[in-house]
C-alpha positions in Angstrom: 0.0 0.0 0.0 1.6 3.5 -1.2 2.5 5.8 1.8 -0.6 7.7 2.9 0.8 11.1 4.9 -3.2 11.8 5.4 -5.3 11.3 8.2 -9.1 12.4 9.6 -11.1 12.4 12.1 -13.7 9.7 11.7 -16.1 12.5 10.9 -14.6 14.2 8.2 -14.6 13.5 4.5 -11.5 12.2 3.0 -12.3 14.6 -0.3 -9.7 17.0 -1.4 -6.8 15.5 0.8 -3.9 15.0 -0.8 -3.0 11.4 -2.0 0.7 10.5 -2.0 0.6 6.8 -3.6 2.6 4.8 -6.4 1.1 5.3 -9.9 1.1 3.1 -13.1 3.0 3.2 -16.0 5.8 5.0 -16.9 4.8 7.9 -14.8 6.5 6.4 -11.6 6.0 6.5 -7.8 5.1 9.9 -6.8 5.1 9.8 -3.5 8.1 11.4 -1.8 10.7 10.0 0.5 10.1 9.3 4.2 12.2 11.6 6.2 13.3 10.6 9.9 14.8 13.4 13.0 12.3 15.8 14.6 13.3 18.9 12.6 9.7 19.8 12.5 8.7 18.9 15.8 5.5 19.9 17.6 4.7 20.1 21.2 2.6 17.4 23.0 0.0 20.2 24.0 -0.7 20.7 19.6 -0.9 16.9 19.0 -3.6 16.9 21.8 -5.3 19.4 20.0 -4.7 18.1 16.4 -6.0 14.5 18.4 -9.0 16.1 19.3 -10.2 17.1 16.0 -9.2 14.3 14.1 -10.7 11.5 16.9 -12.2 13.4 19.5 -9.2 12.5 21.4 -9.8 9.1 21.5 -6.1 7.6 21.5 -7.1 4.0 21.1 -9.9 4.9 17.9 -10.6 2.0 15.4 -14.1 2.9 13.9 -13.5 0.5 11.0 -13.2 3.0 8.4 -9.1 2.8 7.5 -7.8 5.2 9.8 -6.5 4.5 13.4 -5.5 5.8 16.5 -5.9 9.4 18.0 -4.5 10.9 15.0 -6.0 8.6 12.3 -3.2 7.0 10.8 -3.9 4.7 7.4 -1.9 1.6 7.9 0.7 2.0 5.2 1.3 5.6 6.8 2.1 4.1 10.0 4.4 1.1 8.6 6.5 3.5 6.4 7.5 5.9 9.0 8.1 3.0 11.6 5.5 3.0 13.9 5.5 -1.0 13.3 8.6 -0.7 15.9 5.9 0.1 18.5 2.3 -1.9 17.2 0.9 -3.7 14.9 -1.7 -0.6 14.2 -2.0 2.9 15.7 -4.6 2.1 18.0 -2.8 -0.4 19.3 0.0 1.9 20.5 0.3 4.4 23.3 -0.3 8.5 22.7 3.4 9.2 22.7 4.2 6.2 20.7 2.0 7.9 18.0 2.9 11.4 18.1 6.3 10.1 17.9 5.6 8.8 14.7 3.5 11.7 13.9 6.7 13.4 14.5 8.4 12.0 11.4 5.3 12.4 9.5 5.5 16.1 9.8 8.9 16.7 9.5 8.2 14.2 6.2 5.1 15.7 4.8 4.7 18.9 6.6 1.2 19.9 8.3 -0.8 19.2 5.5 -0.6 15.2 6.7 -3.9 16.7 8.6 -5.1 19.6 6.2 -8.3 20.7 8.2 -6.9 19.9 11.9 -3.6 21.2 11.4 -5.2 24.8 10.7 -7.9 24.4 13.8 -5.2 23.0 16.3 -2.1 25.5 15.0 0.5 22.5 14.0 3.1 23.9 12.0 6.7 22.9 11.4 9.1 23.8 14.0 8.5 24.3 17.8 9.7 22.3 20.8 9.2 18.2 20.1 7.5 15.7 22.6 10.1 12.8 24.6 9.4 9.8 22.0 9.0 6.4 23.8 11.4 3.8 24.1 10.8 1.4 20.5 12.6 -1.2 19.0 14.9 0.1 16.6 13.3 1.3 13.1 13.1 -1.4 10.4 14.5 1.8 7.7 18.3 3.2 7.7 18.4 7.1 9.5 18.0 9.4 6.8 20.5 12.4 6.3 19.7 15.3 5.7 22.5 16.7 4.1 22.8 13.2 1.4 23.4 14.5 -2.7 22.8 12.7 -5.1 26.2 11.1 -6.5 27.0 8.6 -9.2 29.7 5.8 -8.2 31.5 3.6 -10.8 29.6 0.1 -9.5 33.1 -1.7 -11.2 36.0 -1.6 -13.3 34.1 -3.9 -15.4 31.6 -1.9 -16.8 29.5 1.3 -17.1 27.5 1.0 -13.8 26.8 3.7 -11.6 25.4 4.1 -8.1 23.2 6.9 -7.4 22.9 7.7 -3.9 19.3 8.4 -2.4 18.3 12.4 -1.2 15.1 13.8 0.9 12.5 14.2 -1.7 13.5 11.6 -4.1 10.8 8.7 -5.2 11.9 6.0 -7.7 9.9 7.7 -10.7 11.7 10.3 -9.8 15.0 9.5 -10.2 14.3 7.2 -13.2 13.4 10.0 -15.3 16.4 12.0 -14.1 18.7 9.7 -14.7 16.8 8.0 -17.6 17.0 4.4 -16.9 15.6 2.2 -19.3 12.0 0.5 -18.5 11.4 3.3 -15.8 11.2 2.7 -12.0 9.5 -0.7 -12.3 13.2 -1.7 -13.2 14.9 0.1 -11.5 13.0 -1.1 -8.3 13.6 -4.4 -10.0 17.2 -3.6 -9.8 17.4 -2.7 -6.0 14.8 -4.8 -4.7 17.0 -5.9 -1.7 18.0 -2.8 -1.1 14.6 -1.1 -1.1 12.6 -4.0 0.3 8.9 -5.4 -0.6 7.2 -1.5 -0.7 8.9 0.3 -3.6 7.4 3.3 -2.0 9.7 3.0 0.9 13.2 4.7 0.6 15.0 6.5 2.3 17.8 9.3 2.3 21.1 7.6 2.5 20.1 4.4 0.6 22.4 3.6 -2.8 21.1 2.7 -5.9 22.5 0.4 -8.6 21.7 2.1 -12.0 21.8 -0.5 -15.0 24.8 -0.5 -17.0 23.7 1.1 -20.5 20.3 2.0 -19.1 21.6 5.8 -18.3 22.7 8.8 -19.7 25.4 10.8 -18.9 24.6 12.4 -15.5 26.4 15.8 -15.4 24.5 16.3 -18.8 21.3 16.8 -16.7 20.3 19.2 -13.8 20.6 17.7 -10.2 17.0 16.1 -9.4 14.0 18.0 -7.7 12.0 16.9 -4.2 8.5 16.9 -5.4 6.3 19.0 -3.1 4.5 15.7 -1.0 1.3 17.8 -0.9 0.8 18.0 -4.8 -2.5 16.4 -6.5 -2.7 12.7 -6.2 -1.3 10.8 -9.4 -3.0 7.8 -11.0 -2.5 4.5 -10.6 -0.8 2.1 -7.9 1.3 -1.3 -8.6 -0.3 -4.5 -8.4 1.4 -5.5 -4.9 -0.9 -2.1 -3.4 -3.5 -3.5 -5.5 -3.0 -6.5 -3.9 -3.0 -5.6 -0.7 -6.0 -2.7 -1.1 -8.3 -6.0 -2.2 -7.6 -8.2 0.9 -8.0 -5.2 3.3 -11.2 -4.4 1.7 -12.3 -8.1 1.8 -11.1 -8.4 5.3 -13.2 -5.4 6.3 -16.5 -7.3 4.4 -15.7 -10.2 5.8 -15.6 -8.4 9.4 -18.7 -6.6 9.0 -20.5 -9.7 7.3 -19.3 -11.8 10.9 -20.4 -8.8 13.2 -23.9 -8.9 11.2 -24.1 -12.6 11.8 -23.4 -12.3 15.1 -26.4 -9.4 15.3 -28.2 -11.0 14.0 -28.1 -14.6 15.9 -28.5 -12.4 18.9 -31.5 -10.9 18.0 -33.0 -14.5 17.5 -31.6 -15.4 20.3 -33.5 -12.6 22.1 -37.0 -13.5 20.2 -36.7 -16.7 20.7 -36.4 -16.2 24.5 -39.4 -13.2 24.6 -41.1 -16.5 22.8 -40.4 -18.6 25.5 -41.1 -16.3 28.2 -44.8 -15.6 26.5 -45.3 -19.4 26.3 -44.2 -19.9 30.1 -46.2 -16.8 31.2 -49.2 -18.1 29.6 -49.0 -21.6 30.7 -48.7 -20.0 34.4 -52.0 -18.1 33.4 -53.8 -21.1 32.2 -52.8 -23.3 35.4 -53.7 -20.4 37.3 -57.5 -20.0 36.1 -57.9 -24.3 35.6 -56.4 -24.0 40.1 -59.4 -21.3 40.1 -61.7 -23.2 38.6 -61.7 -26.4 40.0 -61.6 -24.5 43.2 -64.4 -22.6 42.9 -66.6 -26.1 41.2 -65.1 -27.8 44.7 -66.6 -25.5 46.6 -70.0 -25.6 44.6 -69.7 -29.1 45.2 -69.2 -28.8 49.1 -72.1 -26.0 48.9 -74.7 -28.4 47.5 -73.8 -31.4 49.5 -74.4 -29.0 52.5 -77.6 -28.2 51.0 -78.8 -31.9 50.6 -77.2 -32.8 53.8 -79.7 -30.2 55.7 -83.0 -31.1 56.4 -85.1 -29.5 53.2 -88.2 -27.2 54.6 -90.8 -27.1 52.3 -93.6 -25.7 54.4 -94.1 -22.7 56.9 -95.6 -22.9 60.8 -99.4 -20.8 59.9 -98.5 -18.6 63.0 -95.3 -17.9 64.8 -96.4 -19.4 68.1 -96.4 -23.1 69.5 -99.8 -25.4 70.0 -102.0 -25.5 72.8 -104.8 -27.6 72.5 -103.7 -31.0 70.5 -104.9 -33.3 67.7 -107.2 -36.0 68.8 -107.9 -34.6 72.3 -110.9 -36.0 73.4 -114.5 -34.4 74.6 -118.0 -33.3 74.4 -117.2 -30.0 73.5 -116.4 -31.5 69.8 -118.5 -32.9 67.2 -116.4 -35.4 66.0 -115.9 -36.8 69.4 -112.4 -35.3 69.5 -110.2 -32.4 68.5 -109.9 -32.9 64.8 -106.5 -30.3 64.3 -104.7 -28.1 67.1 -105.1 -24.9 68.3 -102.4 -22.2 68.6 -103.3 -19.7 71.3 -102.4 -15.9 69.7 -103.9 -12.6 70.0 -106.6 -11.6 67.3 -104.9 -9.5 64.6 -102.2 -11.9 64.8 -100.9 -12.9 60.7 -101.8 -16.1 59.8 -99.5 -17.4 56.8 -100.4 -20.6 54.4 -98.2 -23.7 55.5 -97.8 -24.6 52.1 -97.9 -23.3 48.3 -101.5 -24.0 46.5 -104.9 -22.7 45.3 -107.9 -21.5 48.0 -110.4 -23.9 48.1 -112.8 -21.2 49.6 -112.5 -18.4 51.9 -115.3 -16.8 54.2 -117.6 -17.9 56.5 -117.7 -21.7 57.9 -120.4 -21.7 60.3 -118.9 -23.3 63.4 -115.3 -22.3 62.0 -116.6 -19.0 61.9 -114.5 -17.3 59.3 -112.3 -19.1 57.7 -109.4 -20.3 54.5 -108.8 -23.8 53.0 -106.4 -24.0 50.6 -105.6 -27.1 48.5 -101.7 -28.0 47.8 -99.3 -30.1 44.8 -99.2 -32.9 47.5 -102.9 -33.6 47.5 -103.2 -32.3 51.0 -105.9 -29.8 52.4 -104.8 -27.0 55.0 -107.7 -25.2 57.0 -107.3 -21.8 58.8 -110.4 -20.9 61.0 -111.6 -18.7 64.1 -110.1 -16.0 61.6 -110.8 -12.1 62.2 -110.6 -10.7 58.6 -109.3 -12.4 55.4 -106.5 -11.2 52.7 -107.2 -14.2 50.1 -110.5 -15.0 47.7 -111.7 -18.2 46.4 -109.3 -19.5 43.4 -106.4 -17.5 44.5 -102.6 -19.2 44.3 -100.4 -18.7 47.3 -96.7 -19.7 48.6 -95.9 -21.2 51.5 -95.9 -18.2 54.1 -97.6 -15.7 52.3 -100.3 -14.4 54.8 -103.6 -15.4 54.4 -105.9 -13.6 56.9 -105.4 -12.5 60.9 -106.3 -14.5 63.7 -109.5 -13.8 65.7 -112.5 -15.9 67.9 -114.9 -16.2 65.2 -117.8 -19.3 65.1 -117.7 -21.4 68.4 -114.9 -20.4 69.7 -113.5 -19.8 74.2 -111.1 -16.7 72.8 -108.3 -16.3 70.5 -107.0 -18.5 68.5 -106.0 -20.1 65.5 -107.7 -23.7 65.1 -105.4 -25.3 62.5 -106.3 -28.4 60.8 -104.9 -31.1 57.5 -106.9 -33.3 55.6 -107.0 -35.6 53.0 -110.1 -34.4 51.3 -112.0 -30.8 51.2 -114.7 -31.9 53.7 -114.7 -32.1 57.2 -113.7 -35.8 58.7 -110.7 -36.7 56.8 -108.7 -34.8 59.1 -105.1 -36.1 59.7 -102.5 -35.3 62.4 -101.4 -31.1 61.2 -98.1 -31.4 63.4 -97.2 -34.5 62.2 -97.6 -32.7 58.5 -95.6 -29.5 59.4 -92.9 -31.7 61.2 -92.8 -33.8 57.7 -92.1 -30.4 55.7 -89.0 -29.7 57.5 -91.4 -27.0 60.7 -90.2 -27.2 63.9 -93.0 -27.1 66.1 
């Protein structure tokens, strides 16, 4: 990858930086010579500031996007001016393990390296530089400064020359100026071990091997020029950049493409256990209201077995008072020969209620009786109220079982007040049968 002297804040836009990369043909490598020392140093307190605009100060940045560390370094940026000595990437490095290497950047490309945050935090060349940190030493030979460019007889043999490596030079460079044959492709070709793998990479001090009858006459031409680092970006870069371009950006794909998976797995993940919290919730619900239910029928159960375990009362007592006088007693004083229902003693006025639902049979006067009600009932049964004081009922009327009737009195042949209650099996007088016995049978205690 050609050198990249350009960084940004993960903000900005990369457009109208200036690109310093290798470029195809027989144009050559533009990009200029790295240059090592701290002639252009800045203080700490400016890279802080430069830091903050490019990465919001965030020292350790890796956003995914090319650029790294506090002062967004591209990769090749950070190989070719050693910060490999210190980490892998930018990020991975300290603060002053980057600024040192930012160091070199300036003093290589000067602040347009940052174009936009150079201006907002005041970097410029010159000023007192930062302690770098310890490193391991730099992959590169040290630059100098004050290097020439020279040709060297390379042997007695033949016409070889050596041309000796200045600040400013790139390959293309210096194979147009001394006009070697097939360009810089050969002569990179030609120094390959001296340059290394990256063609962009050399350095002031390095000596060149120039082909024997690929070159002109050197004092014929004017000394080569350092092209200015922050001219437009040429065209082109050799297939190793290429190369190396492609598997970054398929390593980045392949990066986001795993990071989606892994989203995405997670947010089944999630669903499915929503899904299985629902499916628990509502089998907790369901349990709940069948433990309700057969709660609630258990106790209807328990209520109706309470019911049918009581005695049932069916009929009502005709007056809220107990008997006097009983069935069957015996005497002169009755037509029958004996008491043919019982008597319950109560004041006149006193309600008298029908002991059981059915239709009056007649209600008025019963001569002896005096006034009174005899109602017929489902069971076959005949009830008669009599002695009675006034009436609330007619002939042909249906009643319940203690719904008043009349009030009691001393009507007909009667010693005071009372009620004379009596049962039959027929509507006539003579099939009486025993009333307490009846009312007993109906669930009355009397």
């Amino acid at each position: 990858m050609a050198v990249r002297g350009r960084h940004r804040r993960r903000q900005q836009s990369r457009f109208n930086r200036a690109s310093l990369t290798v470029t195809a043909g027989g144009a050559g490598l533009a990009l200029p010579l790295v240059a090592a020392g701290t002639a252009d140093a800045a203080s700490a307190d400016t890279w802080a500031k430069v830091a903050a605009c490019e990465s919001s100060g965030d020292w350790s940045v890796n956003t995914g996007n090319g650029y790294y560390g506090g002062l967004q370094f591209k990769q090749s940026t950070w190989e070719a001016y050693g910060g490999s000595a210190y980490a892998g990437r930018a990020d991975l490095a300290t603060k002053d393990q980057q600024i040192a290497v930012a160091e070199k950047v300036l003093d290589g490309q000067g602040p347009g390296a940052w174009p936009a945050c150079s201006q907002k935090a005041g970097l410029t060349r010159g000023g007192p530089a930062p302690v770098a940190p310890e490193a391991a030493p730099a992959p590169r030979p040290a630059t100098s400064q004050a290097a020439t460019p020279t040709t060297t007889p390379q042997s007695k043999a033949g016409t070889a020359e050596m041309y000796t490596v200045v600040r400013g030079d790139t390959l293309s460079q210096i194979a147009d100026d001394q006009r070697v044959k097939g360009g810089w492709q050969r002569l990179y070709q030609a120094n390959r071990a001296q340059v290394g793998a990256d063609p962009d990479l050399i350095v002031p001090g390095q000596r060149l091997q120039l082909k024997p009858g690929d070159t002109a006459t050197p004092q014929s031409r004017p000394a080569p020029k350092a092209k200015d680092r922050t001219g437009p970006e040429p065209t082109g870069k050799p297939a190793a950049e290429k190369a190396a371009d492609t598997a970054r950006a398929k390593a980045v794909a392949a990066r986001k493409a795993a990071e989606a998976k892994k989203a995405e797995e997670a947010k089944k993940a999630e669903e499915a256990k929503k899904a299985e919290e629902g499916r628990k919730a509502a089998a907790a619900k369901k349990a709940e209201q069948a433990a309700a239910a057969k709660k609630a029928e258990a106790a209807r159960k328990a209520e109706q077995a309470k019911k049918a375990a009581a005695p049932r009362t069916t009929l009502s007592s005709p007056v809220d008072a107990g008997p006097s006088t009983p069935y069957r007693a015996s005497g002169a004083s009755w037509s029958k020969g004996y008491h043919t229902g019982v008597d319950f003693p109560v004041p006149t006025g006193t309600s008298v209620k029908a002991a059981a639902s059915g239709t009056v049979v007649s209600a008025g006067w019963g001569g002896s009786y005096g006034y009174q009600v005899v109602i017929k009932h489902a069971d076959g049964k005949y009830s008669q109220y009599a002695h009675l004081s006034a009436l609330t009922v007619r002939g042909g009327q249906s009643v319940q079982a203690g719904q008043r009737i009349a009030r009691s009195g001393s009507t007909g042949n009667s010693t005071g007040p009372h009620l004379h209650f009596e049962v039959r099996t027929g509507p006539g007088f003579g099939s009486d049968i025993d009333p307490l016995a009846y009312l007993r049978g109906g669930g009355v205690k009397v």
